[in-house]
N, C-alpha and C positions, 0 to 999 in steps of 0.2 A: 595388347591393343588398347585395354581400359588404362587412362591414366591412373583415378583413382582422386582422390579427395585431396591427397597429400603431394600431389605431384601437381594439382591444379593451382594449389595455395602458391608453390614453386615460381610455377609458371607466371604466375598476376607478379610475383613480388619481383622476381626478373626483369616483367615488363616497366615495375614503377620502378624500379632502379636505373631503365636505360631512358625513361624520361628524365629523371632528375640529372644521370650524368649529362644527358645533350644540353640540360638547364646549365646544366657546372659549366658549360663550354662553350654558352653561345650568349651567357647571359654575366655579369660581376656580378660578386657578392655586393651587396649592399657596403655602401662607404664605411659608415658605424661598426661592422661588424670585425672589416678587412683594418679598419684603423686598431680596432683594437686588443684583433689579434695580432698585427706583426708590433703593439706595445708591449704586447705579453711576452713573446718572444725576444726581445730587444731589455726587457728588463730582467728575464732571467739569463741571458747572456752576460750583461753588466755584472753580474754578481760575482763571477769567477775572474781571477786574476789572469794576464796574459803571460807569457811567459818573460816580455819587457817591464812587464810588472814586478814580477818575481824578481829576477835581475834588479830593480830601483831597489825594490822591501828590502833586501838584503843588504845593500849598502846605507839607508837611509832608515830602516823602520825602529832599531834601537841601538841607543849609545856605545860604541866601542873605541878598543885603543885606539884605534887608524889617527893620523894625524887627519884636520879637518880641511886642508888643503887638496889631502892625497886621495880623501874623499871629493874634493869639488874637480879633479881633475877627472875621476873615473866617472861621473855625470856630467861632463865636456865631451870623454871621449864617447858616450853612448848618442850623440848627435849626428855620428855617421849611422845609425841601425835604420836599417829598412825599413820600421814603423813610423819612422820619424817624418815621415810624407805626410802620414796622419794628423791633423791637428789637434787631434784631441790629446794624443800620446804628446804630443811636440809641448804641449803648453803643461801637459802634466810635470815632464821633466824639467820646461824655462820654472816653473811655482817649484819643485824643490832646489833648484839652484840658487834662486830667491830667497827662499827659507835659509839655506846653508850660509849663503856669504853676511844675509844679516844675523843671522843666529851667530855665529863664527865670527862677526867681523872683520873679514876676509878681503883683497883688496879686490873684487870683483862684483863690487854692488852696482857701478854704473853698466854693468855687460848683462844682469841681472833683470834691471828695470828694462832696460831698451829692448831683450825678445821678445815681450810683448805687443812692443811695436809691428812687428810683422805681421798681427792678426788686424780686419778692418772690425765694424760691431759685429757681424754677419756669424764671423769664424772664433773669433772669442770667445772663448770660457769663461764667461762673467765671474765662477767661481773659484775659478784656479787665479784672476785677476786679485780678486778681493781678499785671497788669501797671502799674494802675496804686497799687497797696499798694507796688509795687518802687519808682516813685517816689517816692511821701513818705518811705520810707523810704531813700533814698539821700540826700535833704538835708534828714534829723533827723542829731541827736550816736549816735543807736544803731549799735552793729554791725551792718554790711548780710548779711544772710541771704542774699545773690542770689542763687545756687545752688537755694536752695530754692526760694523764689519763680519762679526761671528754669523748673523742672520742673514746678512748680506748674503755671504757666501752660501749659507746653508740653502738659501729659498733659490739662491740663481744654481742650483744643481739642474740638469738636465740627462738624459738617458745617452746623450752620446761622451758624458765624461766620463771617464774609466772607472773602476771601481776603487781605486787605489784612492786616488781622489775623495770620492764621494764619502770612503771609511776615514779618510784623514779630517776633513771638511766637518762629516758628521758627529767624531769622537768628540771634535771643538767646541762645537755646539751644543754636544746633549751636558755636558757640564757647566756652562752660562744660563741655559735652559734651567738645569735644576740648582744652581744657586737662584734664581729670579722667580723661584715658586713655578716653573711650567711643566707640571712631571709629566703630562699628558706628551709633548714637544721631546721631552728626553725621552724618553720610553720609546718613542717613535724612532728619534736618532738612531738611539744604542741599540734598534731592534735591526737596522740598518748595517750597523760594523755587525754585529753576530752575523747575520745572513749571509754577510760578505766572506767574513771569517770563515764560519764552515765550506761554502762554495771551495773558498781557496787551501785549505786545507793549514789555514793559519791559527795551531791550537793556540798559541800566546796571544795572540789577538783577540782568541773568543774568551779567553779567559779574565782578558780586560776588559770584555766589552760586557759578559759577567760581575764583574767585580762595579762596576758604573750601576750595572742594573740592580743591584744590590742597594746600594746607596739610594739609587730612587723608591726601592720599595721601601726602606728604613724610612723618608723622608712622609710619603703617604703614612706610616704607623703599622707596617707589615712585616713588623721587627722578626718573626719567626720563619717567615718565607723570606727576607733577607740573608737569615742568616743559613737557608737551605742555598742560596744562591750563592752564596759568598764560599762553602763550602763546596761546592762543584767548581767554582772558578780554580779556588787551591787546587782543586785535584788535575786540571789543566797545566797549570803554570812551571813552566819549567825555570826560568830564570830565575836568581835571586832576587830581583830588583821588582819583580811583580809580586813574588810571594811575601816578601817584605810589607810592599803596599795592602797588599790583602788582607795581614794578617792583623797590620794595626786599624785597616778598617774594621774587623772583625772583633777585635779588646774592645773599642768603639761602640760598635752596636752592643757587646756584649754591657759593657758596661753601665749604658743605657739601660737597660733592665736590669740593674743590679747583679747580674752574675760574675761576678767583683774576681772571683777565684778564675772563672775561666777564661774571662778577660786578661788577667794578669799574666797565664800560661799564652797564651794571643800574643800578647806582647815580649814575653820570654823566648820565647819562639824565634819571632821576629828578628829582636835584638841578636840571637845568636845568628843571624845570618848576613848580618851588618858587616862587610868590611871594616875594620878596624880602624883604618885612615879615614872613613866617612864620621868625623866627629858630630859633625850637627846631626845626621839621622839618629846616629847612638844617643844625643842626649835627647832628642821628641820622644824617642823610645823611652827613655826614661823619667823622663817628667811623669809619661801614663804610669809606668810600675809602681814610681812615688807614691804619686794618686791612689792605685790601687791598696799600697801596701797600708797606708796611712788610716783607709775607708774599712780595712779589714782588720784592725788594732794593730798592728804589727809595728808599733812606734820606733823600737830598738831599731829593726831593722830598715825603718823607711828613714833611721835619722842619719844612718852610718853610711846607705843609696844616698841620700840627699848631699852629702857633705862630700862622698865624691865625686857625684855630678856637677856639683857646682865648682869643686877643684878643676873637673875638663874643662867648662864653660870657660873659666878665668882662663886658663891653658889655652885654650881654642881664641881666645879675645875678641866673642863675637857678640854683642851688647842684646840681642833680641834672646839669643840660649840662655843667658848670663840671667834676663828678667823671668824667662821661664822657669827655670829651674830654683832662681830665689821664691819665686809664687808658693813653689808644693815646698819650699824645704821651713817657709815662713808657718806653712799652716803646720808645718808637724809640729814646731817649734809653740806652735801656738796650746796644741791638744797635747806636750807635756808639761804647761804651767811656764813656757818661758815668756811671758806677754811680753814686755819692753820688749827684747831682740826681735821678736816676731812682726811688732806692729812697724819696727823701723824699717827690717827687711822689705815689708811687704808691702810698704811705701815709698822704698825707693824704686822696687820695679815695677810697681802702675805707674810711676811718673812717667817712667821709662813710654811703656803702652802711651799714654799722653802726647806727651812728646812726638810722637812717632805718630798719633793719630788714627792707631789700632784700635778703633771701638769696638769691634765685636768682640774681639780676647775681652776688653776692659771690662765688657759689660759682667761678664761671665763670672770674671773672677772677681768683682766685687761684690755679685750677688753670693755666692759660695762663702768669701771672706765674713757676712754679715750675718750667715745662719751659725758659722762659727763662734764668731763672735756673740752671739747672743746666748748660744748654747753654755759657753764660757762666762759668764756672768757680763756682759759687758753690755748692757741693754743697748743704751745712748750711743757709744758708737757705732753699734750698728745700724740703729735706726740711721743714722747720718751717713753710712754706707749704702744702704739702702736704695733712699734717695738718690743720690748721687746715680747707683745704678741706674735707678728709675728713667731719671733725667736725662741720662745718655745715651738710653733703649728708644724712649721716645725721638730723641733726633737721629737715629740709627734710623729707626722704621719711617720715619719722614725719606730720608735719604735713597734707602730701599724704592719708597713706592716713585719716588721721580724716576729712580732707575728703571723699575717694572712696568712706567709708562710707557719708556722711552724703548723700552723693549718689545708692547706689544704694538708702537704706532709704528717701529721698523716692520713687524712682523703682519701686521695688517697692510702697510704701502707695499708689501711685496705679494701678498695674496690677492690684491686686488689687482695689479699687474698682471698675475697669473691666471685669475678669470678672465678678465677680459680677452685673452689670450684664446681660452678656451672656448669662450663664446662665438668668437669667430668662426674656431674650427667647426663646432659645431653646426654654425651657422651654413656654411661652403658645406659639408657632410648632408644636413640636408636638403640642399636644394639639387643636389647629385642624386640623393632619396627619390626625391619627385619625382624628377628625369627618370628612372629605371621602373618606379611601382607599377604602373599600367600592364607594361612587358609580362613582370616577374609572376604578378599577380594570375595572370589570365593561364601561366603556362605551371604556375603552382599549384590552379583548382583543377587541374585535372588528375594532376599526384594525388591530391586530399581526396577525392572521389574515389579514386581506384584505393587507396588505402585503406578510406573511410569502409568500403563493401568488405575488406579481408579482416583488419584487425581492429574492430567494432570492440571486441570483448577486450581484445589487450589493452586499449587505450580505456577501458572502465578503469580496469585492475591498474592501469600507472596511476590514471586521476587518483582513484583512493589510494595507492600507497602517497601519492607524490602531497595530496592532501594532510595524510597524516603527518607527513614529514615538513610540512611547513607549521602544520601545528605544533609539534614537537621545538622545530626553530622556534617557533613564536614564543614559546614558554622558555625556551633556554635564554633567547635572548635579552625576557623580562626577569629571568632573574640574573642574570649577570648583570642588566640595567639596574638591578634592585641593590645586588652585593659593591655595586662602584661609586653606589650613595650613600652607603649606612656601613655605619661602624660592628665588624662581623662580635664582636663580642656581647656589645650592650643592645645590638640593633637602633640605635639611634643615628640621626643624619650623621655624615661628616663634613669636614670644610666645602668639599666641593658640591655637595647638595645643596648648603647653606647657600653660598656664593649661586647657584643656578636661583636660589629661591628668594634672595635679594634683588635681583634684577626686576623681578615683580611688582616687589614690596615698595621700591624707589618712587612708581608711580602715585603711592596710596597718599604721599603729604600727611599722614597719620601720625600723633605721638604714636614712640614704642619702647617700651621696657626692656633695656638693654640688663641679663645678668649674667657678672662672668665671675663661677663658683671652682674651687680649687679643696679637693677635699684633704682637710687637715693630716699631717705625720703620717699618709698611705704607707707611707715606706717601712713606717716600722709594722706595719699590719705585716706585709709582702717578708719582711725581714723576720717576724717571730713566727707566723701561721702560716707562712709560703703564698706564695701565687695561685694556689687554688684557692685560699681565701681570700687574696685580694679581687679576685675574678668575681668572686660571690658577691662581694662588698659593692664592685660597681653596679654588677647588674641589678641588686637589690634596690641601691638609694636609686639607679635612673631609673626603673620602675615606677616607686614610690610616686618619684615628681613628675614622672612623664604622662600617668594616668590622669590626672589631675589639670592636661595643658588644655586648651580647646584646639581642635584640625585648624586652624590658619595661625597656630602658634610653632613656635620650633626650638628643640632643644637639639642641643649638638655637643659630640665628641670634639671637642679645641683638643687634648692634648691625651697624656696619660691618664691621670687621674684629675683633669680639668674639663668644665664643663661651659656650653654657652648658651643661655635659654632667652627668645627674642618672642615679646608675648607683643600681637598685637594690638591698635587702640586702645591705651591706658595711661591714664593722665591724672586723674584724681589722687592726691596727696596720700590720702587714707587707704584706698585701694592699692597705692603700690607698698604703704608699711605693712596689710596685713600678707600680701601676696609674701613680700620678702620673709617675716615672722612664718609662714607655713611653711617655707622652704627651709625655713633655718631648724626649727622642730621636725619637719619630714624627714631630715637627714639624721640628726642627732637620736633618733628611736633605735637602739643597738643591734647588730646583725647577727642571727643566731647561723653559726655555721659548724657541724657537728655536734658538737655535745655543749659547745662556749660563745657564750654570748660577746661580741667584736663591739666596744666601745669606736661611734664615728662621729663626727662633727664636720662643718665645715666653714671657709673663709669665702666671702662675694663682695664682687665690686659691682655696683650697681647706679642706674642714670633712665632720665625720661628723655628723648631727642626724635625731633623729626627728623629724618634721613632721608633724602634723594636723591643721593651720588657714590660715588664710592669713596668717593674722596672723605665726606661727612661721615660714610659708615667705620673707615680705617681710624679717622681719631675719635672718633665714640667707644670703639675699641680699645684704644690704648690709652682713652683716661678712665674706663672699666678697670682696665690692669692695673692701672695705678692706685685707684680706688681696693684692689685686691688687698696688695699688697701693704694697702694703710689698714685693712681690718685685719690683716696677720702681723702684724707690727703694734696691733693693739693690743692683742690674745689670741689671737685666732677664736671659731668659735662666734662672729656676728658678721655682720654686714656693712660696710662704708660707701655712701654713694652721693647722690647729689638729687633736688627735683629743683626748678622755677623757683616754687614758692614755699619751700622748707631751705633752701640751702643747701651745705654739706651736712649731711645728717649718718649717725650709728645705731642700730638695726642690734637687737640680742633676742633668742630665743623668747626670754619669758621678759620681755619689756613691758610693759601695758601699754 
């Protein structure tokens, strides 16, 4: 007859559940809510391939024998398939048709452009369009736009293009992305094809889309989580032609930290998985072994590599292999005492570079050529090599930053499209809000009542967990905000802190002490005492100078063992020689690590500049670097820079 206490609680919570369900039934969810869960649902459906999907990927997603016709016929015949009602499918397949006949050359380019005629703005795939605009225009005589077109298509993605699409679209993009400095943009992409890849069960897929994420972490300075990433894509990849690319990205990165031996084995690797008839892969492949074999004494054998490298190149008669391959076989030639042969070889293939208008190779290997050359007794040319690089780096980075304008003004006109877009929606969402609140409201406080009398105590006990657990968020959140601004090793900003912390700085109109410090022969520290001594070395000298800054001053991780220190309001002549002299002795006080004390010095380039653009701030920069590069060119070991009213002036420890 007694219910009993626990049968009472029963009974109320019954009762508030057949209120809320009559709510569910007589009342809509809130607009906002209902929008944004059938988005959730509509976005993890997109991530999986269809099965007309699979069917395209198969015939189109990597290179094989098929003749390329007999390919564009079996994407003709898949235009009777039942999905092709679909628009979205429809225009998927018209964009790989597209792609095929101008990729191919095919006599089917004007059947190509005109299926997208059949769509009005409405039904268009802005993005499957721009993808295939990118093709015609990559085989017309026009200058190729890619970049734009790349964003283009990237930012007109919407949730009803397939995902086949979105993974082709976005692989294209997160690589323009990260050549144009936007690793935040790439990362995003390439986070994009993985997601898609696993959904569809495309292990070669994620192991490129791996192998990408890679590269962008190497590009941030995350060389050791690179090369964890690079090493799970390997273990994905089943084809040759990915493990290939993997492996020479992986000598690559290796290389990049000096791990010269494992790098080489990376490349060893590689090479032996080359087709034989693929000659130009086989000699990039060996260009790096050159490299490598050359950097790890191995002279004999990098001269006997070199001379038959250069026999295929000649064999092959392909003028850009031909200048590669002369670059490493000049320098070998150079580090056994052959100078003459060496300097002529190594002059006729930067001409080559020249010629052809390849600045970034040019810059690279003239730099490289000069440290040779100087190490070899040949001061004066170098210095003239030097230069020359200098010269070229600078109108490289001019070149760059037009392009990274023109990058982010695409990439802004399409997000601001996209808001306004949203605002709308939002706008119609709530004014449907308004309309319902009164209703929902009146028939919701009688649920909170009757809840409110049963679970008084439960809702204590969610508050404080649910409290701690935003606290908990709050503090993860600040330090992941913390670790995405500072360099994990030295704890010092990095680029992109810098860059948030200039935007500031633009308004001040204040002189500022631009110095950009490069610490002398690191390498052979890292090279005789290992990388745990080199580790020591940095974190010691940034200590040293970073105690020393004031809070609205900023030092920063630029590079490996390169540093950038922006002191603000400082102008007086006298003040920036003794600032430069302290820096120059702060660093030069030896590092004791273990039992041995590590001889350090260092090379800066230094400048007074009011800065209030970015524009102003990129060549303050890179006539800092130039300035670097004139105090290592003098002895390393002082400082070269410039103010008003000294001129170009040279900075040494113990100067008075």
């Amino acid at each position: 007859m007694m219910l009993g206490k626990r049968s009472f609680v029963v009974g109320v919570f019954m009762l508030v559940l057949s209120c809320a369900q009559s709510i569910a039934q007589t009342s809509e969810l809130p607009v906002g809510n209902r929008t944004n869960n059938s988005t959730t649902v509509a976005h993890e459906a997109t991530e999986q391939f269809s099965d007309f999907e699979h069917i395209i990927w198969q015939l189109t997603g990597y290179p094989t024998d098929t003749d390329p016709a007999d390919t564009w016929a079996a994407l003709e015949a898949l235009e009777s398939h039942a999905l092709m009602d679909n628009p979205a499918y429809a225009q998927l397949l018209y964009f790989l048709q597209c792609h095929w006949a101008f990729r191919y050359n095919l006599p089917y380019q004007e059947i190509a452009l005109e299926q997208f005629e059949k769509f009005d703005d409405n039904t268009r795939s802005d993005a499957a369009y721009a993808k295939c605009q990118q093709d015609v225009i990559a085989t017309s005589s026009y200058e190729l736009p890619e970049l734009e077109l790349n964003v283009t298509a990237y930012q007109a993605l919407t949730e009803t293009d397939p995902p086949l699409l979105v993974a082709w679209v976005a692989y294209d993009y997160a690589y323009y992305a990260l050549d144009a400095g936007l690793t935040d943009q790439a990362m995003e992409a390439t986070m994009k094809v993985r997601a898609i890849a696993e959904q569809s069960g495309l292990r070669e897929l994620k192991s490129e889309a791996l192998g990408l994420m890679a590269l962008i972490e190497a590009d941030i300075l995350q060389v050791e989580e690179a090369l964890a990433t690079n090493a799970k894509a390997l273990e994905l990849a089943q084809r040759d032609s990915t493990r290939v690319e993997l492996l020479m990205n992986r000598g690559w990165l290796l290389f990049g930290i000096d791990r010269l031996e494992e790098g080489l084995a990376a490349y060893a690797e590689a090479e032996a998985l080359i087709d034989s008839e693929n000659e130009r892969l086989l000699i990039t492949t060996g260009t790096n072994i050159a490299f490598a074999l050359r950097r790890l004494g191995r002279m004999e054998e990098a001269l006997t590599y070199t001379e038959a490298l250069l026999e295929r190149a000649y064999r092959l008669g392909d003028a850009d292999s031909i200048a590669f391959v002369q670059t490493q076989r000049a320098s070998v030639l150079l580090e056994i005492g052959e100078q003459e042969q060496a300097l002529a070889m190594f002059s006729e293939a930067q001409q080559w570079f020249r010629d052809n208008k390849i600045t970034s190779v040019l810059v690279e290997n003239l730099k490289g050529w000069a440290e040779l050359l100087f190490f070899h007794g040949m001061p004066s040319e170098a210095y003239e090599t030097l230069v020359e690089s200098i010269e070229l780096n600078n109108e490289l980075n001019r070149a760059k930053r037009i392009t990274n304008t023109e990058l982010m003004q695409a990439v802004v006109a399409s997000q601001e499209q996209r808001e306004e877009i949203l605002k709308l929606e939002a706008a119609r969402a709530e004014s449907a809000l308004e309309l319902q609140q009164s209703e929902f409201q009146q028939k919701l406080w009688i649920i909170i009542i009757s809840v409110a009398i049963i679970f008084t105590g439960i809702v204590v006990i969610a508050y404080l967990r649910l409290k701690r657990a935003h606290r908990e968020l709050a503090e993860k959140t600040k330090q992941l905000d913390y670790e995405s601004r500072h360099d994990p090793l030295t704890k010092l900003h990095n680029r992109r802190s810098f860059g948030e912390f200039m935007q500031s700085q633009f308004k001040n109109n204040q002189p500022a002490l631009i110095v950009l410090l490069d610490l002398d022969h690191f390498k052979r520290i890292n090279d005789h005492f290992g990388h745990d001594a080199g580790d020591e070395v940095l974190r010691i000298i940034c200590g040293r100078i970073k105690h020393k800054l004031k809070s609205t001053d900023r030092m920063v991780r630029w590079g490996g063992e390169e540093f950038l220190i922006y002191l603000n309001d400082v102008n007086d002549p006298e003040i920036v020689k003794v600032l430069i002299q302290r820096i120059l002795k702060d660093v030069q006080q030896p590092v004791r690590f273990n039992s041995t004390e590590l001889p350090v010095t260092t090379s800066i380039g230094f400048l007074v500049r009011n800065i209030s653009t970015q524009l102003e701030l990129d060549e303050a920069l890179s006539l800092a670097d130039t300035y670097l590069y004139k105090a290592k060119g003098a002895g390393r070991n002082r400082a070269v820079g410039e103010h008003e009213k000294l001129g170009e002036i040279c900075i040494t420890p113990d100067a008075d």
